[in-house]
Structures are given as structure tokens and as C-alpha cells.
C-alpha positions in Angstrom: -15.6 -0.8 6.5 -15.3 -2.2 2.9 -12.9 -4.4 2.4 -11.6 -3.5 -1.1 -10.7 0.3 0.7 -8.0 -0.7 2.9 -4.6 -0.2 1.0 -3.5 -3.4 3.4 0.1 -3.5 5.0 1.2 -6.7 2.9 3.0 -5.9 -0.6 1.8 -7.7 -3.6 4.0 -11.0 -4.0 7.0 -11.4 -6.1 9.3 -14.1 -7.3 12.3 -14.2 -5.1 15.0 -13.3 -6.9 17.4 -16.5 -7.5 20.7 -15.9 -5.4 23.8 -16.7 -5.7 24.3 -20.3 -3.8 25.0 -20.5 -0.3 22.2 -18.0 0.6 19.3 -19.0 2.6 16.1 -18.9 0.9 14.5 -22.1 2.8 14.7 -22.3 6.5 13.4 -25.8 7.5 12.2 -25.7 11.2 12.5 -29.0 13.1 10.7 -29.0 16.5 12.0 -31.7 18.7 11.7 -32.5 22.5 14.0 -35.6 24.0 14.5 -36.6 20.3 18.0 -38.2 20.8 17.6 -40.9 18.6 15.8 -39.6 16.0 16.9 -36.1 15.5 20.5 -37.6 13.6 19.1 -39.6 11.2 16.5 -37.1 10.3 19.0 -34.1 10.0 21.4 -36.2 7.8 18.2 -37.4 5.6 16.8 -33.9 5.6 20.4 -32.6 4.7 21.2 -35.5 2.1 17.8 -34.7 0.2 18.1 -30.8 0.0 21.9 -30.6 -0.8 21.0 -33.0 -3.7 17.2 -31.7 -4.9 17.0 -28.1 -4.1 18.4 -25.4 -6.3 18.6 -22.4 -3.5 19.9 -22.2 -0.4 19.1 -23.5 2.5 19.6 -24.1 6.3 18.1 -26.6 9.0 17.5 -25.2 12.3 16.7 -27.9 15.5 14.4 -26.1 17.9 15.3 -27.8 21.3 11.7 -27.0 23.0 13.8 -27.7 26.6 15.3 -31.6 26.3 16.1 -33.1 29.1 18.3 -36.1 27.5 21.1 -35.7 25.0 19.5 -34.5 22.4 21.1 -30.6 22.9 24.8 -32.4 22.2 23.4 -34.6 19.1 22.0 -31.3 17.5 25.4 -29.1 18.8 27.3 -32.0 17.2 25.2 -32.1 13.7 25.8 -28.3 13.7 29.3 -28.4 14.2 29.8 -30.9 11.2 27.4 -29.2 8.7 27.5 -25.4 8.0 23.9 -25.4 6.7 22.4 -26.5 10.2 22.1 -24.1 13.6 20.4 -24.8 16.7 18.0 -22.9 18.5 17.6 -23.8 22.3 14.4 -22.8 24.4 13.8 -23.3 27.7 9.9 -24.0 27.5 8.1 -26.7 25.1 5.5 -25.8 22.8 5.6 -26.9 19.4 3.4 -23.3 18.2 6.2 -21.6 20.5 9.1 -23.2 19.3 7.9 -22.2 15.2 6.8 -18.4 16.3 10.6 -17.5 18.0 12.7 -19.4 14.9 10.4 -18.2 12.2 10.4 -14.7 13.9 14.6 -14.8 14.2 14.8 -16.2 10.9 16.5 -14.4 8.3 15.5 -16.6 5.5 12.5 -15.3 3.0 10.4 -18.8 2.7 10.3 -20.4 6.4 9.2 -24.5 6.8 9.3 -26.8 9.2 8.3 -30.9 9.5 8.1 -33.2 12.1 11.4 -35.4 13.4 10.0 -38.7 12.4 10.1 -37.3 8.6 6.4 -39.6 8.2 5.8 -37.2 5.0 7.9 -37.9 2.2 10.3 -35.4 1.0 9.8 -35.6 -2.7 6.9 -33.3 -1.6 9.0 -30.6 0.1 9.8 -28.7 -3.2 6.3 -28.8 -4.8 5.4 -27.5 -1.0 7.9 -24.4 -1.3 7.7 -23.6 -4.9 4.8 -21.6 -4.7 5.6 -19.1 -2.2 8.9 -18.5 -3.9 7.3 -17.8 -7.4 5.0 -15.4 -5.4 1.8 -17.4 -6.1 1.0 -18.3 -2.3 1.4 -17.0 0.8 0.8 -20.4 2.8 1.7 -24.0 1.7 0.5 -27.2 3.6 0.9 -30.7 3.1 -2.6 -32.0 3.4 -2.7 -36.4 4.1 -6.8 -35.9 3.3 -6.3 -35.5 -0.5 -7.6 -37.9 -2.9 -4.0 -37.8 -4.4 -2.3 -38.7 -1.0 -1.1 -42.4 -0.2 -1.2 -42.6 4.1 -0.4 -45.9 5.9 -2.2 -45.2 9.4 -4.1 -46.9 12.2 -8.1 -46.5 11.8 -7.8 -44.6 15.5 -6.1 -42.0 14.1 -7.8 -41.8 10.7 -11.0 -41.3 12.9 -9.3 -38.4 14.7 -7.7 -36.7 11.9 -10.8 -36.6 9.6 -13.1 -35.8 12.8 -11.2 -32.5 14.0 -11.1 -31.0 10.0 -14.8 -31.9 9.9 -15.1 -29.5 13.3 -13.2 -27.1 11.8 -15.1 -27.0 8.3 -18.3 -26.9 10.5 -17.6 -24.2 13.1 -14.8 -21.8 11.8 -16.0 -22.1 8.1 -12.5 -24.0 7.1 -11.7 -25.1 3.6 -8.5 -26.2 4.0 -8.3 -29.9 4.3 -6.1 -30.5 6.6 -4.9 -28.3 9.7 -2.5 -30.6 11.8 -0.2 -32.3 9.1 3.6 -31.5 9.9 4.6 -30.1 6.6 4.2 -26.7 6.3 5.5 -23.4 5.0 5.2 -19.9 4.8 6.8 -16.3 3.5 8.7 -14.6 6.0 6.9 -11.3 5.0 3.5 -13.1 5.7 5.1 -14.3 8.8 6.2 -11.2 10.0 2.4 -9.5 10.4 0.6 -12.7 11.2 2.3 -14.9 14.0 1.9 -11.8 16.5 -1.5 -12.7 15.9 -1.6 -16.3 16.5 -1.9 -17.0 20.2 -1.7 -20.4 20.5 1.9 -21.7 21.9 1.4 -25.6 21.5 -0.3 -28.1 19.1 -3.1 -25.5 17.5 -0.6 -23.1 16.7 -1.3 -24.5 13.3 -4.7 -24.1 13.0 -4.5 -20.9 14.3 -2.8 -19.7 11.9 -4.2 -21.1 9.1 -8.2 -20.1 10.4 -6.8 -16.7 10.3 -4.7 -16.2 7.2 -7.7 -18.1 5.0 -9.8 -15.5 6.9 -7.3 -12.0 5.6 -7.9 -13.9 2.1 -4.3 -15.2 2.0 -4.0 -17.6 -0.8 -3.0 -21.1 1.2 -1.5 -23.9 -1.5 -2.2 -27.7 -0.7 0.4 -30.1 -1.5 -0.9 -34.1 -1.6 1.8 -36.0 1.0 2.6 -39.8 1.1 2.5 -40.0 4.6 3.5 -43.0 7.1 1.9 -43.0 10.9 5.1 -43.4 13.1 3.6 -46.1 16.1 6.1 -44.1 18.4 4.7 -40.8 18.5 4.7 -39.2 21.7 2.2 -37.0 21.1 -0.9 -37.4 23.8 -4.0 -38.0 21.6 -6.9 -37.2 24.0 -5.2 -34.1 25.8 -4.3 -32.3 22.3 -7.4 -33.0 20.8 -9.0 -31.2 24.0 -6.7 -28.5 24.0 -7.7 -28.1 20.1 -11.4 -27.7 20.7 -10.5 -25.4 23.4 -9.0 -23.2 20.5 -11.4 -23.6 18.4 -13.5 -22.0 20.8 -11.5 -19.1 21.4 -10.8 -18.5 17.9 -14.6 -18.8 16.5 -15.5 -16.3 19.2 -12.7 -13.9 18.3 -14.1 -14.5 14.8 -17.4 -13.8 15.7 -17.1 -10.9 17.8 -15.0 -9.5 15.2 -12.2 -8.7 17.2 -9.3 -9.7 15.0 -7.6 -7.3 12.7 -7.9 -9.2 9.9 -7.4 -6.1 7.9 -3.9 -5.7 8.3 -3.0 -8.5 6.4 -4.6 -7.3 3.2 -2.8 -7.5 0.2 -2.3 -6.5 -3.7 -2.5 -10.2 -5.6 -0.3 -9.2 -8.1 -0.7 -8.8 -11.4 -4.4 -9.6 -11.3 -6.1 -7.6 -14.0 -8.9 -7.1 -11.4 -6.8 -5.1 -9.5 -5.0 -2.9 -12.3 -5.5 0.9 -12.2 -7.9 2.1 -14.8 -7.7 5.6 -15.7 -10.8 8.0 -15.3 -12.9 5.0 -13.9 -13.6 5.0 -10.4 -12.0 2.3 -7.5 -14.7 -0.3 -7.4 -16.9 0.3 -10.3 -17.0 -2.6 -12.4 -17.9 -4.9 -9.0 -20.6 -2.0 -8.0 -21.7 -2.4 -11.3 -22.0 -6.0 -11.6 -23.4 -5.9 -8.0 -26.3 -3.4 -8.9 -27.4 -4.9 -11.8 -27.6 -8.4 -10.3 -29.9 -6.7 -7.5 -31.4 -4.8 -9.5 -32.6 -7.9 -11.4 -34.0 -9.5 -8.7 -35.7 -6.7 -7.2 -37.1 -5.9 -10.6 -38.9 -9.5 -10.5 -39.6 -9.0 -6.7 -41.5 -5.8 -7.6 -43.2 -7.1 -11.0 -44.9 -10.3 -8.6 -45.8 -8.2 -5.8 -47.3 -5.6 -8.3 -49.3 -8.6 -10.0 -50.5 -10.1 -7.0 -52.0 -6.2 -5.6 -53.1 -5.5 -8.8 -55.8 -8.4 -8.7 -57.7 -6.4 -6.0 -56.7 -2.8 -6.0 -56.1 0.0 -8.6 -52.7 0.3 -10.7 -51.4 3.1 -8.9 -51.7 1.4 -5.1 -50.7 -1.9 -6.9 -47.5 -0.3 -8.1 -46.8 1.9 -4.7 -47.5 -0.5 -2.5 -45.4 -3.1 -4.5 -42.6 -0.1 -5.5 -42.4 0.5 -1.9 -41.7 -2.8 -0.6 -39.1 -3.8 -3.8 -37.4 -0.9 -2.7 -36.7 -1.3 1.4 -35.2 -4.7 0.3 -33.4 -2.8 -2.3 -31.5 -1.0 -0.6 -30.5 -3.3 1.7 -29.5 -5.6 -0.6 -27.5 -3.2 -2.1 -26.0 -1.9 1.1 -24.4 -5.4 2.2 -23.8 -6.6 -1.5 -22.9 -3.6 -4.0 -21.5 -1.3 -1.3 -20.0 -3.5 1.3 -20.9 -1.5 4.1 -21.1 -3.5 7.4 -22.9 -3.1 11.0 -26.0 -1.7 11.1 -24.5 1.6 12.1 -26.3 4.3 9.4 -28.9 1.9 8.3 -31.8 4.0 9.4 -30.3 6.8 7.1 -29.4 4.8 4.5 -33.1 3.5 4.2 -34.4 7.1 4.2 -32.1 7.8 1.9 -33.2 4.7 -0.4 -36.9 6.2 0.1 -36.1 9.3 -1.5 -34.5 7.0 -4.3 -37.4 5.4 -4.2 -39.8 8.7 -4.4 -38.0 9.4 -8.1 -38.3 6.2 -8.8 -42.8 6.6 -7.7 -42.4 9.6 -9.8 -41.0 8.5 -13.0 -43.1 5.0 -12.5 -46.5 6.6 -12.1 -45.9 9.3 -14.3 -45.6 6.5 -17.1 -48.7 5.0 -15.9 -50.8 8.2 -16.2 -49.2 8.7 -19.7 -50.7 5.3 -20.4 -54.0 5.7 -19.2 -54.0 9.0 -21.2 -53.4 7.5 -24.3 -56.0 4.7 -23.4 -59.2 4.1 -21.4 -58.5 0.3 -21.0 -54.6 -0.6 -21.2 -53.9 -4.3 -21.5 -52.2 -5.8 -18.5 -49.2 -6.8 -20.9 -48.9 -3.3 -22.4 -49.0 -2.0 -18.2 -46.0 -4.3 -17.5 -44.0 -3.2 -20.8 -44.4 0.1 -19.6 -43.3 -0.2 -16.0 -40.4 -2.0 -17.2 -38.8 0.9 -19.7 -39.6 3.2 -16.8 -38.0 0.8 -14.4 -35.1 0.9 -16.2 -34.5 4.4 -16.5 -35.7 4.6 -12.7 -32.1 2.3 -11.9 -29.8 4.2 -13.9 -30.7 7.6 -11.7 -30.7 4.7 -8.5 -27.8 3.7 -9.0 -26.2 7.6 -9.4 -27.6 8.8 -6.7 -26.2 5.1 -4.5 -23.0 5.5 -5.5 -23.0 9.7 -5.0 -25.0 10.1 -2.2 -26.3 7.0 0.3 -23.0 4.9 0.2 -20.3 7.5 -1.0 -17.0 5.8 -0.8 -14.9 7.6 1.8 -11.9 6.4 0.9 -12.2 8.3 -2.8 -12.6 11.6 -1.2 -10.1 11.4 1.5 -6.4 11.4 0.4 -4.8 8.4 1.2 -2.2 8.2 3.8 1.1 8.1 3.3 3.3 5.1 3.1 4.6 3.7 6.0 7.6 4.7 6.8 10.6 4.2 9.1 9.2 5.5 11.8 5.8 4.9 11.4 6.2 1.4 10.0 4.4 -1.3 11.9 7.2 -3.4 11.9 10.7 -3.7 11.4 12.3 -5.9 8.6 13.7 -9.1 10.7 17.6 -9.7 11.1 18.9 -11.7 13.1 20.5 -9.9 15.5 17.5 -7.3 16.4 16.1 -8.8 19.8 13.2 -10.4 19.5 10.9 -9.0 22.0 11.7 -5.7 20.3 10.3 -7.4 17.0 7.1 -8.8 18.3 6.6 -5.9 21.0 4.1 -4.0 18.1 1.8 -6.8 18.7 -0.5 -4.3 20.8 -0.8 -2.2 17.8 -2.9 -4.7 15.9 -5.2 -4.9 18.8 -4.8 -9.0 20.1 -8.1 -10.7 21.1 -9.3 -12.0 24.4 -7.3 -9.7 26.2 -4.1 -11.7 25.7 -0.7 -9.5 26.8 1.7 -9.5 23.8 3.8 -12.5 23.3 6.9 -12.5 25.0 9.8 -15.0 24.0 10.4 -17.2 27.4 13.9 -16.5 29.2 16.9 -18.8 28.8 17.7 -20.2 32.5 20.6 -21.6 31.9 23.7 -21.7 29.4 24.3 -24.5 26.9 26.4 -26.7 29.3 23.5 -26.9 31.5 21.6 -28.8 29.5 20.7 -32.1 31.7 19.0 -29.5 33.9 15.5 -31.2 35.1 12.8 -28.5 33.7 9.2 -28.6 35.1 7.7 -27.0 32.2 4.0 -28.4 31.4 3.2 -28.1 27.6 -0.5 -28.2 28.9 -0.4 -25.4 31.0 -1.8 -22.3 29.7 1.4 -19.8 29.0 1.9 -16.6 31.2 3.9 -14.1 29.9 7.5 -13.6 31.6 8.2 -10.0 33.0 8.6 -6.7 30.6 12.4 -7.4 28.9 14.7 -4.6 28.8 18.4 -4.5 28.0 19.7 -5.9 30.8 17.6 -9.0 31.2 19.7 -12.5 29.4 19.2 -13.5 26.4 15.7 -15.5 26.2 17.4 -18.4 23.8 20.8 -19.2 22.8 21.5 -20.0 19.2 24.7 -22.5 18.4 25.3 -22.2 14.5 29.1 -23.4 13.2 32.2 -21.6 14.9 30.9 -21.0 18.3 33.7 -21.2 21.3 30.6 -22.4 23.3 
């Protein structure tokens, strides 16, 4: 398939429009777990700095990934005393599954989160968010590996940090510089098509998601963080760094058996004057173009050696079969990958004897120039040969590339119509609001055709009500995540949401 003929299911990106204050354009995700002495200061900080620095609205939302210790009444208590922060409670931890079911609920056009301890400085939470809503990104990331960041750290976790992006540049083809820093953003459009791909519930959830939106050709924006280690992270070094490599795993197989519909999160990139319509020209000329002739090129100086090197102990006309034949079978498989984009090796045997009947014009129009030569002269000099050869060449790859373009690697996508936009019953997916159930949301997942033979993700089920919230859970973060059992309308709500005005 080429990957300029897919119309892709992303629009091209806009500049939000710049609402009236009080609406939620930024919805800043915190992730916490038995956070109850940090989650207060960092929602007043958090609070304090946006309500003074950011000109749109906004609102904080505490994902409780299942607390066992007060931290559910500190965050029902900060949302009680500040309208523009809401709790969400799950009943399962999971940092990757905390972000998916806020970010998927979430109402808000440019979705972020950061970690409790606040270790990246917020001057860089605008510069982060800027981008995606100008419409320039889809993705932004603080990265701590910039030469422009400042990060107080231990060597121990330098090592670590700079070892697993290395691993990722190495075996997933990464350029992003760093994966695990948490300071991210997104667009809730992007959001919408690529966490039902993203498998991962816990710590690589991240990566994941990054690996595969780098890999659809998203455009990801790297913000340089002044970052500060905090020496009482929880976080268990050894186990998430296995669990990471673990994902890496899974995903550079997924990647490599290209099972991934990477496809569906193709995109216009605006107003790109690559991508404007051109009357009477056709889709994809100007690259095909550029394409052939850079082949072309090279097989013109492939051909011209191999014809001087045969020539030294045979006759003109083998010299320039033998060496016409050969230029040609790399030819058109050089074209074929490069000009065309056609991938697999399904139809190559065609396609080459297709090329060899290119390449019987080509004989034709070559060889009849040589036996004009001769003609004219007994004893042609070799220069004179090669001047020759080279105007006939020339015409030779004007008809090649006609009858490329026409008739070995039509574009199929020109002569079918093209379908119909989506629409509201044929749509993929459904525009998010808040109070659409979420399993209904991410229940299309099957239809962009998950790898490893996952089940769709699921939202876990809420166990108990809020006043239950010293309940002892057994949840493992560790343990790989089984789906719950098929929701319907009469099964509780998976998570409870507390936002201002609640009798709970």
C-alpha cells in the first residue's frame, strides 16, 4: 500500500479557537497512588501557576489509581474548594491506565498530565502546550536529555535514563530523546484514535505511545525541562525497567510483523504547500518525478560502468545488452520501493516482466542508435559510443517512466473513486463527552485490528462507592491486566468522578 494514498482518518490541525474564559482547553492529568502528603501542595502549586500564567481555561483532574490512605478525601477536599479541579477514582493502579480512562473521558481539546512531585518546572508547561493548540504538533514531551535542560539527579538514575532511550533509539528506531519524563501532552483528537492502540496499562504506556505515533508520522514537539530527582520516589527501579524491555519487545515485534494499523492515524499537515491540490497534475507526481530521475541517475552510471567493463572483451551490442539488461532488473526495483512505494513482494515477479518489456524499448531504441552509428562510421570512437548511448538513454527514460507510471505501478487509488466521508454511522468513532460511557467509546478498538491478540481495553469496574475508600485493594501494578467481563447497561459504573456540587 503507498502511504501518500490513504486519505487517513485524522483532520489536518487547526488553531483552537480562543474561548471565552472558564472553558477548558487544558486538562492537566495528575496520576497519584497513597499521595497524601504530596497531592495538596502540588494541586495548590499547579493551580496557583495556571490561574496566574495561562490565558485559556483549564481544569486539574487527580486520578486516584486505588489509594489506600487518605489521599481520596485530600483530593475530594481540593475539589470541593476549587471549581477548576475534579477527581477521578479507579479501582486498579496503573499509571498508562489511569492517563487512557481520564484522557478518554475528558472533554477538554489539549490533554496533559505530570507527575505529583512537580520535579519539572512549570515555566515549561506553556511552551509544552502551545504547540498543539496552534495546531503545529500533535504530541509534546518534556525531554530532561536536551542540551538546553538543567537536571539535578543521582548518577544511578542518569545511567538508567540515558540507557533505556539508547535501547529505544537502537531497537524501535526512536528519535525522540526522551520516553519516560512526566511532562507530557497531547490533542484530544490524536487521543481519541491512538490510545485504543496503546496496550500498555503501567509505566510504558508512554513509550508506547510515543513509538507508535512517531511511527503514523505524527509530528511530536520536545520541550527542554529543569528537572529535580525527588529522593522519595516510589517508583521500583529494577521491576519497571524490566517491565519496559518486556514492551519493547512486544512492540518491535508488532512493528516488525507489521501488524499495527498505523495507517489510521494518517493525516493532512496543514497548510503544507506539498500537500496543496494542483489542478490537471496528477496525486504524487512531483515526488515520482523527483524519485525517477534520482534512480534514473544512478542506474544511468550503473549501466554506463557495466557497459565499459563488457565492452573491453566483447562486441558493442552484447556490451550494451548484457549491461542494459542488468541496469534495468535493479531498475525497476529501485523504482518499485522508492518512486512507487509499493511494498511486499506480492506482484514483483510481474512487475519485473513488466520492467523487461520496458527494458526491450529501451534495447530497441539503444541499439538502434548504435547501428545508426556504426553506419555512419566503420570505427566510432569510444567517446562518440558513450555520447550516443546517453541521448538515446535519455529519450529511453522519458517512455520508462510513461509506461511506470501507466502501466507496471498504476496508482489505484486515482482510478477508484474515493470513499465517502465518514459519517455518523460509519464513523470510527464518536466525538468524546463526558457523559457517553466509556466502554462504548473505546469498544471500536477491534476495528483497527489490536496486535498480539490483545481483547479490547476495557475500563476496570468500580467496587465500591466513594465512602469506601480505606478499603484494602490487592491490585498488583505488575501483574499483567485481564480484561473484566463484556459491560452492558446494567453493570456499575467502572469509576466515579467527584467534580464541585456533588451530594456524595
Amino acid at each position: 500500500m503507498r502511504s501518500d494514498s490513504s486519505p487517513g482518518t485524522l483532520p489536518a490541525r487547526e488553531h483552537l479557537p480562543a474561548d471565552a474564559a472558564g472553558t477548558p482547553v487544558l486538562d492537566v492529568v495528575i496520576p497519584v497512588y497513597n499521595e497524601e502528603k504530596d497531592l495538596e501542595p502540588c494541586v495548590l502549586r499547579l493551580h496557583e501557576h495556571l490561574t496566574r500564567t495561562f490565558p485559556y481555561g483549564f481544569r486539574i483532574t487527580v486520578a486516584d489509581n486505588a489509594s489506600t490512605d487518605t489521599t481520596p478525601l485530600v483530593a475530594a477536599r481540593l475539589a470541593a474548594a476549587l471549581p477548576e479541579v475534579s477527581v477521578h477514582r479507579l479501582e486498579q493502579k496503573g499509571r498508562g491506565r489511569a492517563l487512557r480512562t481520564v484522557w478518554s473521558a475528558s472533554d477538554a481539546p489539549v490533554l496533559a498530565y505530570m507527575d505529583v512531585d512537580l520535579s519539572t518546572d512549570l515555566n515549561a508547561l506553556l511552551p509544552l502546550v502551545a504547540p498543539l493548540i496552534s495546531g503545529h504538533s500533535d504530541l509534546a514531551i518534556g525531554s530532561r536529555l536536551s542540551r538546553a535542560s538543567r537536571v539535578v539527579r543521582g548518577p544511578k538514575r542518569e545511567f538508567i535514563s540515558r540507557g533505556y532511550n539508547l535501547i529505544l533509539r537502537g531497537s524501535l528506531q526512536a528519535r525522540f530523546s526522551d520516553a519516560q519524563c512526566g511532562f507530557k501532552a497531547i490533542r484530544r483528537d490524536v487521543a481519541q484514535i491512538l490510545l485504543p492502540l496503546v496496550q500498555d496499562t503501567g509505566w510504558f504506556f508512554d513509550t508506547e505511545m510515543l513509538v507508535l505515533a512517531e511511527r503514523a508520522g505524527l509530528r511530536i514537539h520536545e520541550v527542554p525541562v529543569d528537572w529535580v530527582d525527588d529522593p522519595d520516589s516510589t517508583v521500583h527501579i529494577v521491576r519497571t525497567a524490566t517491565d519496559d524491555l518486556k514492551g519493547v519487545w512486544r512492540v518491535g515485534r508488532a512493528l516488525a510483523t507489521g501488524s499495527l494499523p498505523l495507517d489510521r492515524l494518517a493525516r493532512p499537515f496543514g497548510d503544507d504547500p506539498r500537500d496543496r491540490e494542483i489542478s490537471d497534475v496528477p496525486r504524487g507526481l512531483a515526488r515520482q518525478l523527483v524519485g525517477f530521475c534520482v534512480v534514473g541517475g544512478l542506474s544511468t552510471l550503473f549501466y554506463l560502468l557495466l557497459y565499459s567493463v563488457f565492452r573491453q572483451f566483447s562486441g558493442s551490442q552484447v556490451a550494451n545488452a548484457v549491461a542494459l539488461l542488468l541496469s534495468a532488473l535493479a531498475n525497476t526495483a529501485a523504482n518499485r520501493r522508492l518512486t512507487f512505494g509499493v511494498r511486499g513482494r506480492g506482484g514483483a515477479v510481474r512487475h519485473q516482466a513488466q520492467g523487461l518489456v520496458v527494458f526491450a524499448i529501451g534495447l530497441a531504441l539503444t541499439s538502434g542508435s548504435l547501428a545508426a552509428l556504426s553506419a555512419a562510421t566503420t570505427h566510432p570512437a569510444h567517446s562518440t559510443e558513450l555520447a550516443v548511448l546517453i541521448a538515446a538513454n535519455l529519450a529511453a527514460t522519458v517512455l520508462r517512466f510513461l509506461l511506470f507510471r501507466a502501466w507496471v505501478f498504476p496508482d489505484r487509488s486515482e482510478q477508484a473513486p474515493r470513499p465517502a466521508p465518514p459519517t455518523e454511522q460509519s464513523a470510527p468513532f464518536e466525538p468524546f463527552t463526558p457523559a457517553e460511557p466509556l466502554p462504548h467509546r473505546l469498544a471500536a478498538r477491534h476495528e483497527y485490528g489490536g496486535y498480539d491478540a490483545q481483547p479490547p481495553y476495557a475500563p476496570e469496574q468500580s467496587h465500591a462507592p466513594h465512602a469506601a475508600y480505606a478499603t484494602q485493594t490487592t491490585y498488583d501494578p505488575h501483574t499483567p491486566y485481564a480484561p473484566p467481563t463484556p459491560y452492558d447497561d446494567q453493570t456499575a459504573p467502572h469509576s466515579t468522578t467527584t467534580r464541585p456540587g456533588d451530594t456524595r
